[in-house]
C-alpha positions in Angstrom: 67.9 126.1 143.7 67.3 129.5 145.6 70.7 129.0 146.9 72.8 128.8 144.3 75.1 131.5 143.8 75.1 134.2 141.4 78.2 136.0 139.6 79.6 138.2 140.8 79.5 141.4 138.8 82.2 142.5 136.6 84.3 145.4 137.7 86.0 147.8 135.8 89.7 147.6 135.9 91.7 150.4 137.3 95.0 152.2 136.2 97.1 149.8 137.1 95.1 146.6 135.9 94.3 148.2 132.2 98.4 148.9 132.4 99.1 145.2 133.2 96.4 144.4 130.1 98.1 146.6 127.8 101.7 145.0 128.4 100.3 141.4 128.0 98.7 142.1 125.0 101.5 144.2 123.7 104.2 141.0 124.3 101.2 138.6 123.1 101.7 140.6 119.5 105.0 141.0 119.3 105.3 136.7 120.3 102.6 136.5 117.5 104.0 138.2 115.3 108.1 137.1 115.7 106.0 133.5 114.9 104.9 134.2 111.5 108.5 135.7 110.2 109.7 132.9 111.3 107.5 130.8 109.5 107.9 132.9 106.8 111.5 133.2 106.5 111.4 128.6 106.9 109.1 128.8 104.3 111.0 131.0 102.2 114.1 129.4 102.5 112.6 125.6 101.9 111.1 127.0 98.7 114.3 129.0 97.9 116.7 125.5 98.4 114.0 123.0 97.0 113.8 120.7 100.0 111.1 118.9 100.1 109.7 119.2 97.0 111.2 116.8 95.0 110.1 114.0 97.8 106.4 114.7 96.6 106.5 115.4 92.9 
């Protein structure tokens, strides 16, 4: 047991890693949010035409 290893420590990022972190998270968003307009805008559309909701009712 007094072998095992410990973790490492954490280390700060530097300018270009918080730069890398700020562009993923920046095209994570805009992925995020191009996926709920389109959800919306099929949602809106299936309500606007009726399809589908005679099949349940």
């Amino acid at each position: 047991m007094a072998d095992a290893q410990k973790p490492s420590p954490i280390l700060p990022l530097d300018a270009e890693g918080l730069k890398a972190r700020r562009r993923r998270n920046l095209w994570l968003g805009l992925a995020l949010g191009a996926f709920v307009v389109l959800v919306m805008v099929v949602t809106v559309i299936r309500l606007h035409t009726g399809t589908g909701v005679s099949e349940r009712m």
